[in-house]
Every structure is written in structure tokens, then in C-alpha cells.
C-alpha positions in Angstrom: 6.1 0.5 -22.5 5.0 4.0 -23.2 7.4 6.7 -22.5 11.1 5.7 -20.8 9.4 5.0 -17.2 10.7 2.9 -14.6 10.1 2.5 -11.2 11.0 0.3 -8.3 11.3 2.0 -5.2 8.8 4.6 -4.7 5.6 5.6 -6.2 6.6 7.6 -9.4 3.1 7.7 -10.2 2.1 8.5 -7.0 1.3 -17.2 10.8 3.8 -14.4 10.5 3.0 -11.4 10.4 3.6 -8.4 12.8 2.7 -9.3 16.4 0.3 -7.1 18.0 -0.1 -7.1 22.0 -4.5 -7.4 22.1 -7.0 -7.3 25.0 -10.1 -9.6 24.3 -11.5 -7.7 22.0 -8.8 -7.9 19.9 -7.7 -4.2 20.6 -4.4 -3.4 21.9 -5.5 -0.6 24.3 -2.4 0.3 24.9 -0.5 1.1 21.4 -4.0 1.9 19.9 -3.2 -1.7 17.5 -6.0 -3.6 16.7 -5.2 -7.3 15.8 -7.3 -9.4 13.7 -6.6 -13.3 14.5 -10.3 -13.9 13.2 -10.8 -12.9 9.7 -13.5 -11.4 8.7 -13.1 -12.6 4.9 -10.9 -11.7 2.7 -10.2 -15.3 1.5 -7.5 -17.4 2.7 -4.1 -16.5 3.0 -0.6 -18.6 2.1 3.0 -18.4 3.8 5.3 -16.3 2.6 8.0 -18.7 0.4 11.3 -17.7 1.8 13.6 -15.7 -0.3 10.3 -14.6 -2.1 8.2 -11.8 -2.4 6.3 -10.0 0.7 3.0 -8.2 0.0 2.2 -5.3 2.0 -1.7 -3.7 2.0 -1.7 -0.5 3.4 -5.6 0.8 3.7 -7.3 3.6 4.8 -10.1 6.5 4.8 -8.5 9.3 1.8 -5.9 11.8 3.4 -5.5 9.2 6.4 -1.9 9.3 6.1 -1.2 6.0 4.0 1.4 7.6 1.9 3.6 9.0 4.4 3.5 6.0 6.2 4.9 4.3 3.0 7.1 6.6 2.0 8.5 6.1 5.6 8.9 2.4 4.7 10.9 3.3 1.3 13.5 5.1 2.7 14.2 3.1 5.1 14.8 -0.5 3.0 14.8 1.5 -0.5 16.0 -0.7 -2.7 14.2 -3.2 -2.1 10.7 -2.4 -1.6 8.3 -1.4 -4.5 5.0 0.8 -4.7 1.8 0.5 -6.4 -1.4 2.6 -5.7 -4.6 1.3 -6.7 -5.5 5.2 -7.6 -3.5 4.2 -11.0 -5.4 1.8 -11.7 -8.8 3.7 -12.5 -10.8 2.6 -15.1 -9.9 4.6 -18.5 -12.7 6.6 -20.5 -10.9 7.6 -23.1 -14.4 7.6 -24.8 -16.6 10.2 -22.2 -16.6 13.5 -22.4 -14.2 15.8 -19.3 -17.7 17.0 -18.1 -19.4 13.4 -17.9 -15.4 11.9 -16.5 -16.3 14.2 -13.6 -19.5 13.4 -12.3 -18.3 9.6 -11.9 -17.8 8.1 -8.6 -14.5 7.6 -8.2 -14.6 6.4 -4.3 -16.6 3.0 -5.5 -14.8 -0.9 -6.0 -16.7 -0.6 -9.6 -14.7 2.9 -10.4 -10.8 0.3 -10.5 -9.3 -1.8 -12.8 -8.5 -4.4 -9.7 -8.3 -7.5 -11.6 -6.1 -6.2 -13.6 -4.1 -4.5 -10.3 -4.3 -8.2 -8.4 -3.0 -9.9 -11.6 0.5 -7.8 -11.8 0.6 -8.6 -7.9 0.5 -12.1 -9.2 3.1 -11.7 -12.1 5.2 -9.5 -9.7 5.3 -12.1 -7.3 6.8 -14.7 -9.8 9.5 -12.8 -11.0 7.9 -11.0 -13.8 7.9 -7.1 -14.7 4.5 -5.2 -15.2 3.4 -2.3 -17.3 1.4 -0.2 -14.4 -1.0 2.0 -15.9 -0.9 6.1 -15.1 -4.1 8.0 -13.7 -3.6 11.4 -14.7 -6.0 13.4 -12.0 -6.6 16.9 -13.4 -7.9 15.1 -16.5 -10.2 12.3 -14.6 -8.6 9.7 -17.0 -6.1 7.1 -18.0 -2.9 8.2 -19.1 -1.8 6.9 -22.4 1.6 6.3 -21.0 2.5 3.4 -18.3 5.2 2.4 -16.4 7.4 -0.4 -15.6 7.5 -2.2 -12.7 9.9 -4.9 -11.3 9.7 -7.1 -9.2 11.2 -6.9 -5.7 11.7 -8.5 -2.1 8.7 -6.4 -0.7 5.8 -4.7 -3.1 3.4 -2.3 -1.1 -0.1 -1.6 -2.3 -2.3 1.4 -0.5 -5.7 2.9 -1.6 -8.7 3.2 0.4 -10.2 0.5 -1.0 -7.9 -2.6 -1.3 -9.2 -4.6 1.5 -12.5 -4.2 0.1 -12.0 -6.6 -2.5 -11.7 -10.0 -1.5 -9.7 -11.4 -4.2 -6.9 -8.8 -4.1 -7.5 -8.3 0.2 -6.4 -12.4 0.3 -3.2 -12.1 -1.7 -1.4 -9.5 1.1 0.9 -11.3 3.4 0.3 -8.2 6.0 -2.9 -5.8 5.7 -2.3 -2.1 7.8 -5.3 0.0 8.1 -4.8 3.7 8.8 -6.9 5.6 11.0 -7.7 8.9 11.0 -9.9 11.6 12.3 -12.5 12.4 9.2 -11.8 16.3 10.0 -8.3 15.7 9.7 -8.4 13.6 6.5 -10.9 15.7 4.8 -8.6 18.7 5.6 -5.3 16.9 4.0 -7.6 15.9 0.8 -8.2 19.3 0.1 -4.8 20.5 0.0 -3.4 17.7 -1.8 -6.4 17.6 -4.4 -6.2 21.7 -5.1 -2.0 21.7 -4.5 -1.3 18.5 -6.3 -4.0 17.3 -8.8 -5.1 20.7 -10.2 -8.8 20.6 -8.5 -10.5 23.4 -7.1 -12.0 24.1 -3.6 -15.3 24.2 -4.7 -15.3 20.7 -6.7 -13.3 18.7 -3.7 -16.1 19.6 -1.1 -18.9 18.5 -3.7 -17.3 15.2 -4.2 -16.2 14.9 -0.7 -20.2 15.3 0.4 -21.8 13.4 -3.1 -18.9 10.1 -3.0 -16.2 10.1 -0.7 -17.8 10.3 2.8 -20.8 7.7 1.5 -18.5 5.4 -0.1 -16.0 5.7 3.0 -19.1 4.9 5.3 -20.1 2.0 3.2 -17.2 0.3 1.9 -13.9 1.6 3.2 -14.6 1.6 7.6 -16.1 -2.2 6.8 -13.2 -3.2 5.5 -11.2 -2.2 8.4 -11.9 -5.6 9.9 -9.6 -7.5 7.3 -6.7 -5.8 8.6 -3.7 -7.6 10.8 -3.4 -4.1 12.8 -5.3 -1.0 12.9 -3.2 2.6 13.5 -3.6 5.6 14.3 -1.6 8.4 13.1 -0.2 6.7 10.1 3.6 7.7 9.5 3.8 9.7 12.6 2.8 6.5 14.6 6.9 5.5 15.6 5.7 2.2 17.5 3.8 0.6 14.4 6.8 2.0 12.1 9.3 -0.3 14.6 6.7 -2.9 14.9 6.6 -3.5 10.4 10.6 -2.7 10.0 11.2 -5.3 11.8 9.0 -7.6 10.2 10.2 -6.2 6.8 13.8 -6.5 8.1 13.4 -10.3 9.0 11.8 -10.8 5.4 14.7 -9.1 3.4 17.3 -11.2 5.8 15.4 -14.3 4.8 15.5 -13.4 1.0 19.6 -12.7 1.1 20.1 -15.8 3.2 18.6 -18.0 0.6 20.1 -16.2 -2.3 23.5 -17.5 -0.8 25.4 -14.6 -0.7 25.2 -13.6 2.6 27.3 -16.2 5.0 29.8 -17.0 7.3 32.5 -19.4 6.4 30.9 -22.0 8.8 28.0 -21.5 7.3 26.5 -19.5 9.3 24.0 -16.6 8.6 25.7 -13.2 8.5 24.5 -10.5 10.7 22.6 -8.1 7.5 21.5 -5.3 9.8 22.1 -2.7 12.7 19.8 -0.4 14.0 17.7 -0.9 10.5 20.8 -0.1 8.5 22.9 -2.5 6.3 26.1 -3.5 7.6 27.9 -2.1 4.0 25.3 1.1 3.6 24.4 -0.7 0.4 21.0 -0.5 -1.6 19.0 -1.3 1.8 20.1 2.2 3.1 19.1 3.1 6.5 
């Protein structure tokens, strides 16, 4: 590993799944959930193994609120839930010049590394650590430096464009899309592209106009269809945040159960959580 890096909870770098009420369509009028019995590709999907590892895709249009809908996740099971972004896994050009880095489309499947991203969800999910690479924005490259990922009871994914893929859209156990207002999003990029990432005004509305919106029109609202449930308001949507802890919850119960240290002397399973909150205020927090 480059650099003394390590990361596990949140992003440092930046036939069970949850139930959705749906009319015919397959749209739950009434939450604003859209359920997705019939996939629309994305390959074919296995149980989870209980006691192992639960993938989480979190998708959606950029500044549609897929971070703070994550970061709403962390806190509440931190300790046991790790983040990647597929942002960090950009292709490097160590070789191209800044001027040629920035005139790249960077809202296209080509623009990732996501072999490499589906093959740590692979090792992850057997147990083994990974060496994430870092995106460094301002510079439109590959960091030289990385960092280490272990493996946990729930790993979360989000980018716009992970359902797009089919081999790394199959591997998620549960697939959230994020939707947003485009006026909404486009507002929130610009702020966190010219607050965050050292861009200016003038060069987040070109690439906005020239890539994003194209590329969100072609390949991100398709994708849409591959998710389990479609939300609006992304971390501020309370029913959908209930709806995921509690299939979250009843994962990280599973994996304690079968670790065996979590029982009654009869044998029985011991009750791990109130009101989303461990029993002993351990790692799980509230």
C-alpha cells in the first residue's frame, strides 16, 4: 500500500431484498418506490450466504443525493459497513497531458476501471483486503497512492454508473436508484465540484452541457430499470432509510448469529438490536 491509508467505514476517498408495496406497474404510488421483480438485465443474481457479505449498489444521476444517503447508512451500523465509489476507480493517465486529462469524458462506462472495481467486490466478499485506487479530481488523474480496504458484513458501492455495467450491476444483493430533479442535481454538482474538487464555474457548466447530461440521458436513466427500488429524495427520504436499516439490521443479526457469539444459554438467538441501536452501544452504534 501506498501511504499509511486505511479505511473501513466510510469513504476516505470519497429473494431478499427490501420489500417494496407496488401497483401494477411496478410503482409504489404511494412511497414514490419503484420495485423491479422483472429484471431488466443485469445478469443473475445469488443468495446472500448467511453470516457473509451484503452488497449494496446505490445509483444515481450526479448530485442526486447518493452520498448523503450513504453516509446516512454509515453512521447508523458504522462498524460494520464499508464504502467504495466507482469515482476512484477512474482510469489513470499518468501519460496525457492536464490539458488533454480534461477534455475526456469522464460520465462514460469506458472512462472506469470496473473490472478492476467488480474484482475487489469479489475478493472483499471472500474475506480478502483490497488496495482501492485514489482519484485525485483537481488533477483529472490517478493518485499514486491507494488505500486499504477490508472486508466487512455490508460493502456499499455508489456512482452513477454502476448499474450500467452488467457484470458489476449482477453481483449487488440490493440495487437503490436515486432520483432527483436534474435542476436540483446540477445545482449540488456545482457546489461540490468548485467547493470540493478545485473546479471552476465556468469548466463544470461546459462538462455538465458537453458529457454529463448526454451520458446521464444515455446510460445512467436506462439503467434505472435494474434497480430493486427507485427514491426520491435520497438521504432525506426517512421511509426508504427505515425500509434498508431494517434489511441491513436483519443481515448484520444473521452474520453475529452464525459467528456464535451472540446466544442465549438455551440456545437461543439474542435480541442484537433496539430501535437500530446495539444492545451494548458497541461498534454497530446507533
Amino acid at each position: 500500500m501506498n501511504g499509511n491509508n486505511q479505511y473501513n467505514e466510510t469513504n476516505s476517498a470519497n429473494a431478499d431484498n427490501a420489500p417494496a408495496r407496488q401497483n401494477g406497474n411496478g410503482a409504489n404510488s404511494r412511497n414514490g418506490y419503484y420495485g423491479n421483480n422483472n429484471r431488466y438485465g443485469g445478469g443473475q443474481r445469488h443468495s446472500v450466504p448467511r453470516g457473509g457479505t451484503l452488497l449494496v449498489g446505490i445509483a444515481g444521476g450526479t448530485g442526486s443525493g447518493k452520498s448523503t444517503f450513504t453516509r446516512e447508512l454509515t453512521y447508523r451500523f458504522r462498524g460494520n459497513v464499508t464504502v467504495l465509489t466507482h469515482d476512484n476507480y477512474y482510469k489513470a493517465h499518468h501519460d496525457m497531458p492536464f490539458e488533454e486529462r480534461e477534455k475526456l469524458n469522464y460520465d462514460e462506462p469506458d472512462a472506469y476501471d470496473t473490472a478492476l472495481l467488480a474484482e475487489h467486490l469479489r475478493l472483499l466478499k471472500s474475506g480478502q483486503s483490497v488496495e482501492c485506487p485514489v482519484y485525485d479530481f483537481a488533477l483529472h488523474d490517478r493518485s499514486e497512492e491507494t488505500v486499504t480496504v477490508k472486508p466487512n458484513k455490508v460493502i456499499i458501492v455508489e456512482g452513477i454508473l454502476i448499474f450500467a455495467d452488467e457484470e458489476l450491476c449482477s453481483l449487488f444483493d440490493v440495487r437503490i436508484f436515486i432520483d432527483t430533479d436534474a435542476d436540483i442535481r446540477l445545482i449540488r454538482r456545482i457546489y461540490r465540484d468548485t467547493r470540493r474538487r478545485g473546479r471552476t464555474l465556468e469548466s463544470v457548466l461546459d462538462q455538465y452541457v458537453t458529457t454529463v447530461k448526454p451520458m446521464h440521458e444515455k446510460y445512467v436513466e436506462p439503467s434505472r430499470k435494474k434497480a430493486d427500488m427507485i427514491l426520491p429524495d435520497g438521504g432525506r427520504n426517512i421511509v426508504a432509510l427505515d425500509m434498508l436499516f431494517s434489511r441491513i439490521r436483519k443481515h448484520i443479526d444473521d452474520c453475529r448469529y452464525h459467528s456464535g457469539g451472540h446466544h442465549h444459554k438455551n440456545g437461543q438467538r439474542k435480541k442484537l438490536y433496539n430501535n437500530g441501536s446495539s444492545q451494548n452501544q458497541g461498534s454497530d452504534g446507533k
